[in-house]
C-alpha positions in Angstrom: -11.0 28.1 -9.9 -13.5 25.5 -11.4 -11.9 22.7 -8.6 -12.2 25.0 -5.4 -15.7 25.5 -6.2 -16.8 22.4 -7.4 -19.8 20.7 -5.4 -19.0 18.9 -2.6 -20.3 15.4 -2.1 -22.5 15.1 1.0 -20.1 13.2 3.6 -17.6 16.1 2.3 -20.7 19.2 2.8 -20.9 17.9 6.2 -17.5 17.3 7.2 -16.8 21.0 6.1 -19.9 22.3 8.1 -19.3 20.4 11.2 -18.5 22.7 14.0 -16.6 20.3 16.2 -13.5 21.0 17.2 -12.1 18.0 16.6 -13.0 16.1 13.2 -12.1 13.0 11.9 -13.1 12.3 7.7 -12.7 8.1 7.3 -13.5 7.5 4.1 -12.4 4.8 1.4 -9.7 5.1 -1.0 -10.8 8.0 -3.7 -13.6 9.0 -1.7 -12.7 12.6 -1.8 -11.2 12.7 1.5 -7.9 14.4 1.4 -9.8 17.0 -0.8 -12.2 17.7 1.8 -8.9 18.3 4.3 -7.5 20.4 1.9 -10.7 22.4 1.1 -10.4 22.9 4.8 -7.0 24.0 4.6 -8.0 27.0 2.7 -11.4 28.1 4.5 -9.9 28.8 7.6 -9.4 32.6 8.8 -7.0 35.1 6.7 -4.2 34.8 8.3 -4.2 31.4 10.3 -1.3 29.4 10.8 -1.8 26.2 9.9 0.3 22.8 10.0 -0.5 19.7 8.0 1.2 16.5 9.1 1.7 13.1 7.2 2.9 10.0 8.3 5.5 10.3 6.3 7.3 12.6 4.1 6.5 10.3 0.9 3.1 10.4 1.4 3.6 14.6 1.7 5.2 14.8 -1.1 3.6 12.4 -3.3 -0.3 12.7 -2.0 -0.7 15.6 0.5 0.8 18.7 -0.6 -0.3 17.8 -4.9 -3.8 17.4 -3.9 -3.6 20.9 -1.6 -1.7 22.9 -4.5 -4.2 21.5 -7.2 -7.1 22.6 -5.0 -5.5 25.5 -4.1 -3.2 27.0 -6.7 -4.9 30.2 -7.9 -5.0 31.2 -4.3 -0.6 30.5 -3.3 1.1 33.5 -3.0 4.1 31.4 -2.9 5.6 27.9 -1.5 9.6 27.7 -0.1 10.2 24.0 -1.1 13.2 24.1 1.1 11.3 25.6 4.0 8.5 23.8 3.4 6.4 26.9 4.6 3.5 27.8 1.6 2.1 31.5 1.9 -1.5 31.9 0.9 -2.8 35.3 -0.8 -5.1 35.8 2.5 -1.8 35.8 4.5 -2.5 32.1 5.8 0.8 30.3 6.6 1.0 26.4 6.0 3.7 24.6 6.8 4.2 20.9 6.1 5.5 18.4 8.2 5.6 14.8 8.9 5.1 12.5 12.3 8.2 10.4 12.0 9.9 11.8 14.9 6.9 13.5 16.9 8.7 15.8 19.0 10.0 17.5 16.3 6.2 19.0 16.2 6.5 20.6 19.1 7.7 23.9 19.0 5.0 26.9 16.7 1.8 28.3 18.0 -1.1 27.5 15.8 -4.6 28.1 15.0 -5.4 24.6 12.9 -4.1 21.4 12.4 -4.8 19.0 9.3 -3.4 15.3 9.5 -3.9 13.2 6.5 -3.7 10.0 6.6 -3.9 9.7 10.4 -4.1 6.1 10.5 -1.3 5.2 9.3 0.4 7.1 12.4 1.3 4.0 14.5 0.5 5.7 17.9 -1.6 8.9 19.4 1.7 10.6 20.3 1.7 12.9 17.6 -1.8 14.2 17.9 -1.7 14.5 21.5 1.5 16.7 21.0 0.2 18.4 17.9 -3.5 19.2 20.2 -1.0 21.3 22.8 0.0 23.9 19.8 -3.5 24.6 19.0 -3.0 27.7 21.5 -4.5 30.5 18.3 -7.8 30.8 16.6 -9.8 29.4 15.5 -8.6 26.2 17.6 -9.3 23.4 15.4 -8.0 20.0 14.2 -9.3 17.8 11.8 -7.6 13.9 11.1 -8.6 12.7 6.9 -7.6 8.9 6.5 -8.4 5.4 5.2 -8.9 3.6 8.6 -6.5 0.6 9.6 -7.9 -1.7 12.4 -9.2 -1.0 15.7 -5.7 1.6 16.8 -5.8 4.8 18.2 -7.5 6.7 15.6 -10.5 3.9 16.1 -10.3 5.0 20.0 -10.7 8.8 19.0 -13.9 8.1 17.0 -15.3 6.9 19.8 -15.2 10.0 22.0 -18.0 12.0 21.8 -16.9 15.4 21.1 -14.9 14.4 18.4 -17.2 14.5 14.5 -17.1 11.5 12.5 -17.5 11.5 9.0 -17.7 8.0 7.0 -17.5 8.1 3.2 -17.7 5.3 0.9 -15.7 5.2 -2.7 -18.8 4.4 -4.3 -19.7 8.4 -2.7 -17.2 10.2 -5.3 -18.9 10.4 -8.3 -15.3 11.7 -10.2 -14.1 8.3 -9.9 -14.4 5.8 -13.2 -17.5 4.2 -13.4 -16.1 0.7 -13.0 -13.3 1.6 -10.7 -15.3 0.3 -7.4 -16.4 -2.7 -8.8 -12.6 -3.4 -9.8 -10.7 -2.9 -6.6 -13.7 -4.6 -4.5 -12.8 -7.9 -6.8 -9.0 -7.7 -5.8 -10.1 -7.3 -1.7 -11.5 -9.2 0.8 -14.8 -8.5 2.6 -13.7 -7.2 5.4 -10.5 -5.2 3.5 -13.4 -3.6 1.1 -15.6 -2.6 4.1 -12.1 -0.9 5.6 -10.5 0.1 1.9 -13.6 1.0 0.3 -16.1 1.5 2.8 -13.8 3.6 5.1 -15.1 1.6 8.2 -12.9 0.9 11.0 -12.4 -3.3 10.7 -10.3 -6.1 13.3 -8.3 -7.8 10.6 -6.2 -9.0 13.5 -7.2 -12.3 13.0 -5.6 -12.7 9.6 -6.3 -12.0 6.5 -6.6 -15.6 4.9 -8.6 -18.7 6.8 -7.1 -21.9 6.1 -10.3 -22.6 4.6 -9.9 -20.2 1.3 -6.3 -22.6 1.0 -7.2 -26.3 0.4 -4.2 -28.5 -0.2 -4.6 -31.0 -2.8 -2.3 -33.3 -4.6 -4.2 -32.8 -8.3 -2.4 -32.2 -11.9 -1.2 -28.9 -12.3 -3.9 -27.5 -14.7 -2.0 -25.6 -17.3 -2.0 -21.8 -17.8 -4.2 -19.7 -19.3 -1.7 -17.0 -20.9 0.7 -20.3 -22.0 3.0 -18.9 -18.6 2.9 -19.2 -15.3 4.8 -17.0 -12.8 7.4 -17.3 -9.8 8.4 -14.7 -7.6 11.6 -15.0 -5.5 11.2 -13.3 -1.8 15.0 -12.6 -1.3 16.6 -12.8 2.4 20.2 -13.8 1.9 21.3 -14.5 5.4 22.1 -17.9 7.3 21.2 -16.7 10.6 18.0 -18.8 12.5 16.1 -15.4 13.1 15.7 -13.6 10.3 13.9 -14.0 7.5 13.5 -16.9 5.0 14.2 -16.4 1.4 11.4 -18.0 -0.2 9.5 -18.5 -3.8 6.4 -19.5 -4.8 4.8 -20.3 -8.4 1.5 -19.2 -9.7 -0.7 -20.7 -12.3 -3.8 -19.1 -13.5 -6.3 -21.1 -15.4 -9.1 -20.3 -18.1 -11.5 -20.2 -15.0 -10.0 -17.7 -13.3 -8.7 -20.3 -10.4 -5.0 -19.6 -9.3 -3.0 -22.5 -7.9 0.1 -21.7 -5.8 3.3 -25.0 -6.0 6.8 -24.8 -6.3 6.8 -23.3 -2.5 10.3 -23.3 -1.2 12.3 -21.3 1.8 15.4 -22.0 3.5 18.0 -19.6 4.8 21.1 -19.9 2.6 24.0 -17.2 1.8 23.5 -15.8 -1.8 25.8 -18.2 -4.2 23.5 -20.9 -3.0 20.1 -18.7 -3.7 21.5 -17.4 -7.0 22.4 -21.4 -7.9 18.9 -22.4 -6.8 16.8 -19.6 -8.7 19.4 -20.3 -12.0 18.3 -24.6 -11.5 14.6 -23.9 -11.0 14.5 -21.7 -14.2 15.7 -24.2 -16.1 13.3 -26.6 -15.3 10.5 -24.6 -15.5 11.1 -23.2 -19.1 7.5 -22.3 -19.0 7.6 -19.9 -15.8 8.4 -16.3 -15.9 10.7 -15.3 -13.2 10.7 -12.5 -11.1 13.0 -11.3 -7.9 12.7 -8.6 -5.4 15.1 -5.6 -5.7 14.4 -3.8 -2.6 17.0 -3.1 -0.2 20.5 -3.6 -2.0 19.5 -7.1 -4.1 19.7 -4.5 -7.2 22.8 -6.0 -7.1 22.0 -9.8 -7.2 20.0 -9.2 -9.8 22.6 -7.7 -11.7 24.3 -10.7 -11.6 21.2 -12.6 -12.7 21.4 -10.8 -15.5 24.5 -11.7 -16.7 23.7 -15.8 -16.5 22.8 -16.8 -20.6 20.4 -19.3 -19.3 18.2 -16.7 -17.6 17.3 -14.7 -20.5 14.6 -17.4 -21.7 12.7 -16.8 -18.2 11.8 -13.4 -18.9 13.5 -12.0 -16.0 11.7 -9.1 -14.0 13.2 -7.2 -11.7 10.2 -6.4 -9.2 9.9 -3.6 -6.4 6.7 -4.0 -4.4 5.6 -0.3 -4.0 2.8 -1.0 -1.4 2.5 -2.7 1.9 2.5 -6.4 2.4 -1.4 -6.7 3.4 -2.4 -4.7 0.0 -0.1 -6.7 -2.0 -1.6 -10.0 -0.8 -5.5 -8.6 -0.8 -5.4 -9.7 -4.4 -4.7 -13.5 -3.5 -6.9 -13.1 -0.1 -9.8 -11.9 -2.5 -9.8 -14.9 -4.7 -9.4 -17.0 -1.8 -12.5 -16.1 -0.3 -14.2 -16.4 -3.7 -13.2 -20.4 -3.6 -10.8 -19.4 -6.6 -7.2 -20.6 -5.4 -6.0 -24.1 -3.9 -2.3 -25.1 -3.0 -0.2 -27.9 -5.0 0.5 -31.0 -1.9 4.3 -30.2 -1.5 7.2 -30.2 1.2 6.0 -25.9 2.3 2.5 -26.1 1.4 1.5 -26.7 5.4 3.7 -23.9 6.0 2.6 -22.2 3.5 -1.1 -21.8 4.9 0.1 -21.9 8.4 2.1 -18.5 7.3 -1.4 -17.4 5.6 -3.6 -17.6 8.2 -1.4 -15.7 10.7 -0.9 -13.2 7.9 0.3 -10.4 8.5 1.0 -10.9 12.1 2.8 -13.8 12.2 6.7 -14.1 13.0 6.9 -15.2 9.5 5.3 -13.9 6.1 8.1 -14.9 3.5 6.0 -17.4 1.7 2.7 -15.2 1.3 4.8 -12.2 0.2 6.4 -14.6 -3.0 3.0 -15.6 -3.7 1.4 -12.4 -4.0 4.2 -11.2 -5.8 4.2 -14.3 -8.4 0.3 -13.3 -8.5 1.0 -9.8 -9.0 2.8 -10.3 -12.4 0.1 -12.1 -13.8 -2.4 -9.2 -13.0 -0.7 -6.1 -13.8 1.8 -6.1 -11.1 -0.7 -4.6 -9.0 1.6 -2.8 -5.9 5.0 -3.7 -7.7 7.0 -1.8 -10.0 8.7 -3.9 -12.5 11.6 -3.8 -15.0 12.4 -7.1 -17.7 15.6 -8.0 -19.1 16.0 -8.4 -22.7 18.4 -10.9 -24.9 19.1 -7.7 -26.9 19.8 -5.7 -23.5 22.1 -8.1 -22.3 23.6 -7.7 -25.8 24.1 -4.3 -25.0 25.2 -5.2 -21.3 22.4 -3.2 -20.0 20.4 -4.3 -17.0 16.8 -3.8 -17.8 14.1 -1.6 -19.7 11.0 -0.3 -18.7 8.1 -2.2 -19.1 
């Protein structure tokens, strides 16, 4: 009972109290906002039906519905998995749904609505649809979301029946003391006034300017750690639209400067990419390598695996686990700091023309391998990673936890 009636913070006091009918809570990651919609959730009327929609059913099952049952656990009479349907002890009804296919929403009567996450709904179609069921009391909808750029949810701010509630991160005090200060390092300052100010931002320019990317032909400086890192973007087709495969190399100095070489992409079938990564390893007996395993290269990595000489690289088997713009906010950041230049090469132009379009350009191979090669040297922030052993090849295993 302690976490339903714990005191509210005051964007999430006057989100709660607002009488409009519509209500939108923009707040910045961990600022309490999904909370708040859940907190909703379970104020409404004894015996309201209520939906709550996400984007998607991952971000139900893994953000939405936890945060609801932790905030409101002592009160669930009981929660059909299956049915996704959860009964509440005051005879509320919840049911769970997502806005992949919108018209699948149509359909119950119902006398609330809570969308988390709204912004990352591409398009108003599901709220427009969802804003038809409202046809029971109390009548009321209420959107809780990180903003991203000026889209639909940005238009519905605007209108002025609809209550607006901004929150900042720094507004949760529950949050680790130090947790602010160490996301707003890895962001941009427009991505912190979006991520962590929970304002609605036009990062439709690009996230990079070419000015944050200075080519220069200077020695590579060597590595802090003794290592340097290179991440394979893998594409394995031959066929002039699709995407390149493409690799990049990151060194990160005593000074806290990261410089980006060894910039390649082509469009090759695999035998040629697998020979390519196998000769670059060799000659960079100093570089850890890591390769993308999402969407069936498991497989080419398994074969990776299973080549003597690629032991000594330390290979990782990485799975980025967040979107491309997060991923490269940690290279965008130090950009803007004055902390990263590019190594003169045969892709660095593309490189930073690819960067400065990012990530609305046709292209985005090259900035994805170096934010990925960047994202092993700090944690693999966004990426989920796995390393082969000599002793698990031994035991012709692919790769442990790490």
């Amino acid at each position: 009972m302690a976490r339903l009636i714990c005191e509210p913070h005051g964007v999430q006091r006057a989100f709660l109290t607002d009488p409009s009918r519509v209500r939108l809570f923009v707040g910045g990651i961990g600022s309490g906002k999904t909370w708040a919609g859940a907190i909703e959730v379970i104020r409404q009327p004894a015996g309201t039906r209520v939906m709550v929609v996400a984007p998607t059913y991952r971000v139900l099952k893994d953000a939405t519905l936890p945060a609801f049952m932790e905030a409101a656990r002592p009160l669930v009479q009981s929660h059909k998995r299956a049915e996704l349907v959860t009964e509440l002890i005051n005879g509320t009804q919840v049911l769970w749904r997502t806005a992949t296919e919108p018209d699948r929403l149509r359909g119950p009567n119902l006398g609330a609505i809570w969308i988390d996450e709204a912004a990352m709904i591409k398009s108003s179609e599901a709220f427009e649809i969802l804003v038809g069921r409202l046809r029971l009391t109390p009548g009321r909808i209420w959107c809780t979301t990180t903003p991203k750029g000026f889209n639909w949810l940005h238009d519905l701010s605007r209108d002025e029946s609809t209550g607006v509630h901004h929150a900042s991160t720094r507004d949760n005090a529950a949050l680790p003391d130090d947790f602010y200060t160490f996301v707003e390092g890895r962001y941009t300052t427009e991505l912190a006034a979006q991520e962590l100010e929970g304002r609605f931002v036009d990062l439709s320019g690009g996230l990079f300017k070419r000015s944050w990317l200075p080519i220069r032909a200077d020695t590579l400086p060597p590595p802090s750690s003794g290592k340097r890192y290179r991440f394979w973007d893998l594409a394995v087709s031959t066929k002039t639209s699709s995407d390149f495969t493409a690799t990049a190399r990151v060194t990160v100095t005593s000074d806290a400067q990261v410089v980006i070489d060894g910039i390649w992409q082509g469009r090759e079938p695999w035998p040629s990419i697998k020979r390519r990564i196998i000769d670059t390893a060799a000659s960079e007996p100093d570089t850890i390598v890591g390769v993308e395993t999402i969407a069936g290269f498991e497989i080419a990595f398994a074969e990776l695996v299973q080549e003597p000489s690629m032991v000594a690289s330390g290979l990782r088997s990485i799975k980025p686990s967040r979107d491309k713009a997060t991923r490269a906010a940690p290279l965008a950041a130090r950009g803007e700091q004055g902390k990263v230049w590019v190594k003169d090469g045969p892709h660095a132009e593309a490189f930073v023309g690819q960067a400065v379009t990012f990530p609305h350009g046709a292209h985005d191979d090259l900035i994805d391998a170096a934010s990925g090669a960047l994202g092993m040297t700090i944690g693999s922030i966004g990426q989920r990673v796995r390393v082969q052993t000599a002793s698990d090849r031994r035991r012709s295993r692919r790769t442990v936890e790490w």
